[in-house]
VEXDREN-2710 file (C-alpha; in Angstrom, 1 decimal):
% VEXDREN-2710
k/r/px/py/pz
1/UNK/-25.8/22.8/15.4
2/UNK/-22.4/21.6/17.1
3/UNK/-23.3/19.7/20.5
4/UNK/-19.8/21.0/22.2
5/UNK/-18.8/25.1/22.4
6/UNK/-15.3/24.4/23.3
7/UNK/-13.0/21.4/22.3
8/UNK/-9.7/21.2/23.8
9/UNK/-7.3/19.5/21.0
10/UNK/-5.7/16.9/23.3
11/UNK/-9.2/15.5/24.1
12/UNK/-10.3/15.8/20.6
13/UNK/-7.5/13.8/19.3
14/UNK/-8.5/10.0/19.0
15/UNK/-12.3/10.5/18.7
16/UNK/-13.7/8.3/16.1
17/UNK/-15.3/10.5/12.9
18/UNK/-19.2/9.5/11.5
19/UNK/-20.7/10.9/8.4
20/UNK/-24.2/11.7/8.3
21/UNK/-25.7/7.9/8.4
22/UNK/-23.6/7.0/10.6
23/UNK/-20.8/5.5/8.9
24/UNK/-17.0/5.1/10.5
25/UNK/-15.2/7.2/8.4
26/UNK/-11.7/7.4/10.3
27/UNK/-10.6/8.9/13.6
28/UNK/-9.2/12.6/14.1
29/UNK/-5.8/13.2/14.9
30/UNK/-5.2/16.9/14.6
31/UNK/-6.2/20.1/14.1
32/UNK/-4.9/22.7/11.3
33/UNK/-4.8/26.2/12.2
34/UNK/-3.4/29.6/10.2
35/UNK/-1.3/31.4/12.9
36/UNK/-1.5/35.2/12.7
37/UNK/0.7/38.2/12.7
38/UNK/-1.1/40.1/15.3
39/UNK/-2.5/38.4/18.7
40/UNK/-6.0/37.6/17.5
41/UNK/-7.4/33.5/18.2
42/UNK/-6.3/32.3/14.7
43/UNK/-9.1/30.2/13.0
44/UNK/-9.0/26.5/12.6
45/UNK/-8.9/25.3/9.3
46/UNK/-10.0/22.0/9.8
47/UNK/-9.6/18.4/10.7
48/UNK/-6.6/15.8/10.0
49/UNK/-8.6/12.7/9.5
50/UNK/-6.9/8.9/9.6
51/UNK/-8.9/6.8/7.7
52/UNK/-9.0/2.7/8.4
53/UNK/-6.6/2.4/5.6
54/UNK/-3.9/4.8/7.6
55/UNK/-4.4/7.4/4.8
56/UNK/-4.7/10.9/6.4
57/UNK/-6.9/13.5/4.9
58/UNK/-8.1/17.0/5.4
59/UNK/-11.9/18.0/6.1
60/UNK/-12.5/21.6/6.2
61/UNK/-14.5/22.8/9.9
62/UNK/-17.8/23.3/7.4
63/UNK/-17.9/20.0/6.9
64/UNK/-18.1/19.7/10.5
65/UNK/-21.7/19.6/11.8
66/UNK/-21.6/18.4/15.7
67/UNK/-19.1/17.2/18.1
68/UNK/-20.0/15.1/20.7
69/UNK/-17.6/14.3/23.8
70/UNK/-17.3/10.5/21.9
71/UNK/-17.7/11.7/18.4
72/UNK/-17.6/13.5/15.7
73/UNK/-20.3/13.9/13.0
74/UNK/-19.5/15.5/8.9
75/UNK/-22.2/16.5/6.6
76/UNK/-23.6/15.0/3.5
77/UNK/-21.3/15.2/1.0
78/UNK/-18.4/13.1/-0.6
79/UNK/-15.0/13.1/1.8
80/UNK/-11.5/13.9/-0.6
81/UNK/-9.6/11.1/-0.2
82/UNK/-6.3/12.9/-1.7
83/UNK/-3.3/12.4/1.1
84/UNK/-3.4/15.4/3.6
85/UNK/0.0/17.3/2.8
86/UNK/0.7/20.5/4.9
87/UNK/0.9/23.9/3.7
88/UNK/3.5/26.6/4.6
89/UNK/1.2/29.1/6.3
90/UNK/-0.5/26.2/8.3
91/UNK/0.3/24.6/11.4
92/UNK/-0.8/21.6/13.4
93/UNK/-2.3/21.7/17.4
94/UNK/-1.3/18.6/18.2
95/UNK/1.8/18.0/16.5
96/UNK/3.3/21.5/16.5
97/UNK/1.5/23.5/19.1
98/UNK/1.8/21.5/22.5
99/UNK/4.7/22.0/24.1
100/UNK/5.5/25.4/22.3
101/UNK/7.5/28.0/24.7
102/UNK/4.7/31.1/25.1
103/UNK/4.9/34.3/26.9
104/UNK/2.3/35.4/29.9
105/UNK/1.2/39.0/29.5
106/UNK/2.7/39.2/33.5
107/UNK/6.2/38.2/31.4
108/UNK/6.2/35.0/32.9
109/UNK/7.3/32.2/30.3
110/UNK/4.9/29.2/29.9
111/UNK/4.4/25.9/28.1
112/UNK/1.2/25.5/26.1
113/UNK/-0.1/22.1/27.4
114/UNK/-3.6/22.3/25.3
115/UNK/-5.7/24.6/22.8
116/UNK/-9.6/24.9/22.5
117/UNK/-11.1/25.8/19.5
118/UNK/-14.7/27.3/20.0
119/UNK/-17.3/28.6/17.4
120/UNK/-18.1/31.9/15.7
121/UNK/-21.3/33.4/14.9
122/UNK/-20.2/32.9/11.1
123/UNK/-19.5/29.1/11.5
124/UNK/-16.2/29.8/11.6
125/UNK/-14.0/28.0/14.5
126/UNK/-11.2/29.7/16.4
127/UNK/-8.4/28.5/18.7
128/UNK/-9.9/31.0/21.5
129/UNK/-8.5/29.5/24.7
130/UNK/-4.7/27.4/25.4
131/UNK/-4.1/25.8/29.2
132/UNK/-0.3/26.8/30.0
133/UNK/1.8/25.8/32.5
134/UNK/4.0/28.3/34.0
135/UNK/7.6/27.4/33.6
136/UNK/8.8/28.0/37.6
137/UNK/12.8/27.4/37.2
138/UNK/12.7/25.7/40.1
139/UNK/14.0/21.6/39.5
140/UNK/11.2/19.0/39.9
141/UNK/8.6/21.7/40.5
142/UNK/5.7/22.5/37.9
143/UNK/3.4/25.6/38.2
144/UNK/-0.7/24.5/38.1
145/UNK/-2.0/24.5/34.7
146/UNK/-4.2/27.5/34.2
147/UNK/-6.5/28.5/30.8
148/UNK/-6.4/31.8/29.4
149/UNK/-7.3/33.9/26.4
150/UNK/-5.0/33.4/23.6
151/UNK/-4.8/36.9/23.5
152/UNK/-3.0/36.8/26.9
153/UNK/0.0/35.0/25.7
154/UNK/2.7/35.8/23.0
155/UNK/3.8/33.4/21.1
156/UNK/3.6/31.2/19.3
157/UNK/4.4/32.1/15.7
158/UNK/4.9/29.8/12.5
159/UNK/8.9/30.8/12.9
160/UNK/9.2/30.4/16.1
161/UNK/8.0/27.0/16.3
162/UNK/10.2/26.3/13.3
163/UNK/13.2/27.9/15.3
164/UNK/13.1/27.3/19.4
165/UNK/14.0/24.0/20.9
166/UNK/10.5/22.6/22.1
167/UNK/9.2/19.9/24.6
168/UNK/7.6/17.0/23.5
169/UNK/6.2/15.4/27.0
170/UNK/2.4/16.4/25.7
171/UNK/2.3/15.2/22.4
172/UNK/4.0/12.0/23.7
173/UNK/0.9/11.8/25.9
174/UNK/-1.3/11.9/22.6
175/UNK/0.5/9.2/21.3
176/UNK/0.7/7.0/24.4
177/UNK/-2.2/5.3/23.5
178/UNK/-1.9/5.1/19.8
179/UNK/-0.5/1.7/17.8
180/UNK/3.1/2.4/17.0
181/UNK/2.4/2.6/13.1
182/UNK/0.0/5.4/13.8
183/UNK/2.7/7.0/15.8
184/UNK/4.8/6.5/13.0
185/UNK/3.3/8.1/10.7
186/UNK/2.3/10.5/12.5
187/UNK/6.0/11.3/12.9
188/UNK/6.4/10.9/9.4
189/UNK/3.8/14.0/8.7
190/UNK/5.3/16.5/10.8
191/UNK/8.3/18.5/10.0
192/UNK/12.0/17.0/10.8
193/UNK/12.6/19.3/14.0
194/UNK/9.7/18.0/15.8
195/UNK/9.7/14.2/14.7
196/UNK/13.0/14.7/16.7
197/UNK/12.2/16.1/19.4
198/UNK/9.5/12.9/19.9
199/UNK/12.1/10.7/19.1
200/UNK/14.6/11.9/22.1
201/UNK/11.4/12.3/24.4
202/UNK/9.8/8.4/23.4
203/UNK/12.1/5.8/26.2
204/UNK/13.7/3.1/24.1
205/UNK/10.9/0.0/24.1
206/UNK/8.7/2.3/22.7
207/UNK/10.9/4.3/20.4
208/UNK/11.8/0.6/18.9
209/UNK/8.1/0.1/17.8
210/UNK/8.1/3.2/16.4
211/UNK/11.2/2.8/14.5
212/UNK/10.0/-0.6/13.1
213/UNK/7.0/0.8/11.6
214/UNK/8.5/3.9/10.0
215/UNK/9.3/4.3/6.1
216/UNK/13.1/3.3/5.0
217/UNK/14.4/6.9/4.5
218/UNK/12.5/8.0/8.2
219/UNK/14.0/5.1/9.9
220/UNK/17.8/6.4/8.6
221/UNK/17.6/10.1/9.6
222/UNK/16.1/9.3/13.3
223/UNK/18.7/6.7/13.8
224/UNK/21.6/9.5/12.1
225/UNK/19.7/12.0/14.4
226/UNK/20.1/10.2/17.8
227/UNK/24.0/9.5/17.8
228/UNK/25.6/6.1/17.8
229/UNK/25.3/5.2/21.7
230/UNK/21.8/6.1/21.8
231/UNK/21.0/4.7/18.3
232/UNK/22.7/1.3/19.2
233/UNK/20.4/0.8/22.5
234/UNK/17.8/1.4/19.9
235/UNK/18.8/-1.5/17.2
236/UNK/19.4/-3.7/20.4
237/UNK/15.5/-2.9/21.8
238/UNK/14.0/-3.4/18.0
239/UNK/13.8/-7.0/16.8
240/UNK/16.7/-8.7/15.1
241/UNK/15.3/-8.9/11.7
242/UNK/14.3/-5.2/11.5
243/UNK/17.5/-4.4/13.1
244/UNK/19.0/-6.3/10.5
245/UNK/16.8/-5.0/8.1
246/UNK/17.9/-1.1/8.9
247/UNK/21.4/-2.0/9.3
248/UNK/21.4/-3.3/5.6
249/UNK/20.6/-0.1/4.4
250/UNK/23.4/1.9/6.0
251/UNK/27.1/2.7/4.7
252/UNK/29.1/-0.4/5.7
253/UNK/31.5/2.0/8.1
254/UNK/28.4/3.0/9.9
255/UNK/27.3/-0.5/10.5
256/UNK/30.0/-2.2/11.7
257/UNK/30.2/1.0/14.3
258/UNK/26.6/0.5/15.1
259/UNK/26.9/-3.2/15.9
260/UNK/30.2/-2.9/17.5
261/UNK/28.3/-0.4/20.4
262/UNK/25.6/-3.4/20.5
263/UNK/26.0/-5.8/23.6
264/UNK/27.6/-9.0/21.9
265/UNK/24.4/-11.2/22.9
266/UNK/22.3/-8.2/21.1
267/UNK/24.4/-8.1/17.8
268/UNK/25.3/-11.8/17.0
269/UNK/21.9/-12.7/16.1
270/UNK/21.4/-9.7/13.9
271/UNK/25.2/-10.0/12.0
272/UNK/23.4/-13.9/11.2
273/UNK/20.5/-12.1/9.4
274/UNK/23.4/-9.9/7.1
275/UNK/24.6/-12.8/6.2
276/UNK/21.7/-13.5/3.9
277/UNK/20.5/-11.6/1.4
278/UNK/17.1/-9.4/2.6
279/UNK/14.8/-11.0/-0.1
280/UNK/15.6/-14.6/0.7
281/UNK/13.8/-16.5/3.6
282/UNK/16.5/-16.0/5.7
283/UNK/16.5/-12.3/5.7
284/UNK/13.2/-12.1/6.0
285/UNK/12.8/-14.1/9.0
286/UNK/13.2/-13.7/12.9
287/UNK/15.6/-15.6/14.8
288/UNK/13.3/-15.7/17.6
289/UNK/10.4/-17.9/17.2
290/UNK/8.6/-19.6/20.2
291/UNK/10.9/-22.9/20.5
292/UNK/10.5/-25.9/22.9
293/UNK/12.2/-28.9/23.6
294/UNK/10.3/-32.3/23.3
295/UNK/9.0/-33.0/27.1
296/UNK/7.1/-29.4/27.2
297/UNK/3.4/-30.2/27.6
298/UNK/0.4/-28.3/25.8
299/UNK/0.0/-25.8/29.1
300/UNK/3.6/-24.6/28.7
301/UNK/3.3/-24.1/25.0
302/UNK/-0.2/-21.9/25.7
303/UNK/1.5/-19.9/28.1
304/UNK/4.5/-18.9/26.0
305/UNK/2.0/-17.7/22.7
306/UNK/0.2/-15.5/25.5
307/UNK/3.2/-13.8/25.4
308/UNK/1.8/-10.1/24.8
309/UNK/5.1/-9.1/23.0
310/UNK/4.6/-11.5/20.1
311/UNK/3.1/-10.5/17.0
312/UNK/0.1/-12.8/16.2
313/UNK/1.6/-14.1/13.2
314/UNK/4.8/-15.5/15.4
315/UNK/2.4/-16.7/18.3
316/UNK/0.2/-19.0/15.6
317/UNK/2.7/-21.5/15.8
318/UNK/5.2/-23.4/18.0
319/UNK/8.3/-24.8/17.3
320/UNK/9.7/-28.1/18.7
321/UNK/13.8/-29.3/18.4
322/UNK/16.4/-30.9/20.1
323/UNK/18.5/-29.2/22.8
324/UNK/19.9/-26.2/22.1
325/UNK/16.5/-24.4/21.6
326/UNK/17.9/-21.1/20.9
327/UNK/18.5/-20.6/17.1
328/UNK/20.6/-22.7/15.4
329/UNK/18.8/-25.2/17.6
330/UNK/19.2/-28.6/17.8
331/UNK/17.5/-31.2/15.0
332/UNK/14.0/-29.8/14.2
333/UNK/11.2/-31.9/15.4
334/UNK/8.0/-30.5/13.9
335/UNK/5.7/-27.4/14.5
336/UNK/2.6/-27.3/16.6
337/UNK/-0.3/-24.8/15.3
338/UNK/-2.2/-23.1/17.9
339/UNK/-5.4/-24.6/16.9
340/UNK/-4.2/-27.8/17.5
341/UNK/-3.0/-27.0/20.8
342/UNK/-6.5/-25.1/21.7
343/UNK/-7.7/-29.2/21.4
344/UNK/-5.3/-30.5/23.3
345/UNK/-5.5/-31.4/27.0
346/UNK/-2.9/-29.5/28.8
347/UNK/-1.2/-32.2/30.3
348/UNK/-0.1/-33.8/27.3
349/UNK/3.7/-33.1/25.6
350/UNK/3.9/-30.8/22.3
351/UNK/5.8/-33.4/20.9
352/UNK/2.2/-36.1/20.5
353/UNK/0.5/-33.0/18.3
354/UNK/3.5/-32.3/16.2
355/UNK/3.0/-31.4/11.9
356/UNK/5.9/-33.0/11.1
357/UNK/4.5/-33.5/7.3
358/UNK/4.4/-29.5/6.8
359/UNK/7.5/-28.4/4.7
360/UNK/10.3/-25.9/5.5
361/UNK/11.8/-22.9/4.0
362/UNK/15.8/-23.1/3.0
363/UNK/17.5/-19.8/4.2
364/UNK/18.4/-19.5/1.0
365/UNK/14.7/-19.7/-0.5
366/UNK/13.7/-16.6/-2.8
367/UNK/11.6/-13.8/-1.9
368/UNK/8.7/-15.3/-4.1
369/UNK/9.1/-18.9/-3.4
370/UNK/8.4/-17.9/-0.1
371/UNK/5.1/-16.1/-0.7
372/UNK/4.1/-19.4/-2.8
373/UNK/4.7/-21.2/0.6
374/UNK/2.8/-19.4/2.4
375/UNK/-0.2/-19.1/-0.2
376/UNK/0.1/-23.3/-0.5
377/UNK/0.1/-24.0/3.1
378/UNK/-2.5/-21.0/4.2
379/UNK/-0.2/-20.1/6.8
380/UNK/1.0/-16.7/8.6
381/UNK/4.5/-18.3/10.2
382/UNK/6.7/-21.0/8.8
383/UNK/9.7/-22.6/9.8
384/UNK/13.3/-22.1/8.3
385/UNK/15.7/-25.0/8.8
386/UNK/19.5/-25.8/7.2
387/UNK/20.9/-28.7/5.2
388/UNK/21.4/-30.2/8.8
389/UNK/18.0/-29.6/10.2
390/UNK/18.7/-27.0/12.6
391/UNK/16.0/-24.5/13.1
392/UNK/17.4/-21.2/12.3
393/UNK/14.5/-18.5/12.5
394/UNK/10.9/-18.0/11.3
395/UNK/9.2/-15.9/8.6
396/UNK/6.3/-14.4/9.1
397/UNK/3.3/-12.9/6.4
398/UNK/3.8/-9.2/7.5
399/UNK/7.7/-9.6/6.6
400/UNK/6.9/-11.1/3.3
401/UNK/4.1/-8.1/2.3
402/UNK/6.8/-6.0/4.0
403/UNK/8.7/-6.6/0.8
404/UNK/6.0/-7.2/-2.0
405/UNK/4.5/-4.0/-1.4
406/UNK/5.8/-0.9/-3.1
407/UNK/8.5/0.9/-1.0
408/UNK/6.5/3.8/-0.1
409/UNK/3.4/2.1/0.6
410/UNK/4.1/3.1/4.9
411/UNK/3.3/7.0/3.6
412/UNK/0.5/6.5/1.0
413/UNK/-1.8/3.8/3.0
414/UNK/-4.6/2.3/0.9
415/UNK/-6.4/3.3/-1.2
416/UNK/-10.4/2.6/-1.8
417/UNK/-12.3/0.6/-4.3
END
């Protein structure tokens, strides 16, 4: 028996997924529904499950045996694991639906905002209810939201989703709490028109993220997509070695224009990363690691890894050099490893708990002698310093999988033992 008779799609979206023991199987992020030709409630096919891996899948409704406010629970039974891939006749609530133009039956256009799915008597579900907001044509004013019948409203059909230009300020609402690589591919599963129409509606910090989690090809046709002003402020939000990293992959014409619309202070670190080739140590790494002169004390080291923009790899470790401390810095001291500095007395300088016995990486360094450096040293960030011991940049372990993994492996996820 299902706990809930009506499930709005927005609210549904997120809620973690149990099978019959209780085991986490994934979370839901959509619904799949077959539109209609007449003005019936189409019925909901089913469930777009993300599993821990990232792999999404499809569970038909049957499987479905309650949903809860915080969960929802499948039946016994074995879960197909083969990557969710939309049909033609099939749409999605979340990704295609919200924000869709309809048509009041007073004639008055609307936005759907949300769809509920309820329950038939045959066990079948249907997308019986949307909430619309009326579309006043007045500037800064928004009708109330109001729920209705979906037989109340025209629109929407499969082609005119495919063909009208379409909001995105409620799906970006779905996303706002997701992890950009769940955004990303998310993006990645939804057809060109509306990955879009996210893009333009996502401001540019967050639009970066995104961009720096999406597959090679995806990354190119959002960045064609946008225009070159708007795609530069994008390069200059992203960090330098993914900038760098999509810039490499461009027509050479295209580059230079890119990086000539980048603010100079924005572009010269990234034109240092093309100077190296992207499978050597220093095209892999980041030109801005945490670095501090000599006199910085433990407490000033600890507040600049709480830096909530640095990925945990980057914050694991500290970096110590003469002055200038932006890269190329001055000589290279040593390293200080967060654990050490966890020990430490805060009053004490960085430069008393330095590893100065820990090797570097040579920008020039190969794509596999770096993963041997990392798998000798057990580390997740290590330095990379010139003939002249000037700290240059630091490569991290997610940009070395980055580029052992196969080139798809964004779009496939994992897959299970």
């Amino acid at each position: 028996m299902v706990s809930v008779n009506r499930v709005f799609a927005a609210q549904l979206a997120g809620l973690p997924v149990f099978g019959p023991d209780g085991e986490s199987i994934g979370k839901v992020r959509d619904l799949v529904v077959g539109l209609r030709a007449d003005r019936q409630p189409p019925r909901v096919l089913g469930l777009v499950l993300e599993l821990a891996t990232r792999r999404r899948i499809f569970v038909p409704m049957l499987r479905v045996t309650s949903i809860d406010p915080n969960a929802v629970t499948l039946a016994t039974g074995s879960v197909n694991l083969r990557q969710f891939h939309q049909r033609a006749n099939e749409v999605l609530v979340v990704g295609e639906l919200l924000d869709a133009r309809v048509t009041l039956a007073s004639g008055a256009a609307a936005v759907l905002v949300d769809a509920a799915m309820e329950p038939s008597r045959t066990r079948d579900w249907r997308m019986t209810r949307v909430a619309v907001r009326e579309r006043t044509g007045r500037l800064g004013r928004r009708g109330p939201v109001v729920v209705l019948r979906w037989e109340e409203i025209s629109g929407p059909s499969a082609t005119q989703l495919a063909d009208q230009p379409q909001g995105a300020q409620h799906l970006v609402a779905v996303f706002e709490g997701m992890r950009a690589a769940d955004v990303a591919l998310a993006l990645h599963d939804l057809p060109a028109k509306r990955r879009y129409e996210v893009a333009e509606a996502l401001d540019d910090e967050r639009l970066a993220d995104v961009i720096e989690e999406m597959a090679e090809d995806d990354q190119k046709d959002v960045i064609a997509h946008l225009g070159d002003e708007r795609a530069a402020d994008i390069l200059e939000a992203m960090n330098p070695d993914d900038a760098a990293d999509l810039l490499a992959e461009l027509p050479e014409r295209e580059k230079e224009r890119l990086l000539e619309l980048m603010e100079p202070a924005e572009s010269a670190p990234v034109r240092r990363l093309l100077a190296y080739s992207y499978d050597t140590a220093g095209g892999l790494m980041t030109p801005e690691p945490v670095v501090l002169s000599p006199d910085a004390t433990v407490a000033e080291a600890l507040a600049h890894v709480r830096n909530p923009d640095l990925t945990p790899a980057l914050a694991s470790m500290v970096f110590v050099c003469r002055a200038p401390t932006a890269t190329p810095t001055g000589r290279y001291l040593g390293c200080a490893h967060i654990q050490r500095l966890l020990r430490e007395p805060p009053s004490d300088l960085v430069a008393g708990v330095l590893d100065t016995d820990l090797g570097t990486l040579s920008p020039n360094a190969s794509l596999p002698d770096v993963a041997r450096y990392f798998a000798t040293y057990n580390l997740v960030c290590g330095p990379v310093v010139d003939e002249s011991d000037h700290l240059l940049g630091a490569v991290t372990v997610d940009d070395v999988l980055d580029h052992l993994l196969p080139d798809n492996w964004r779009e496939t996820g994992l897959t299970h033992a």
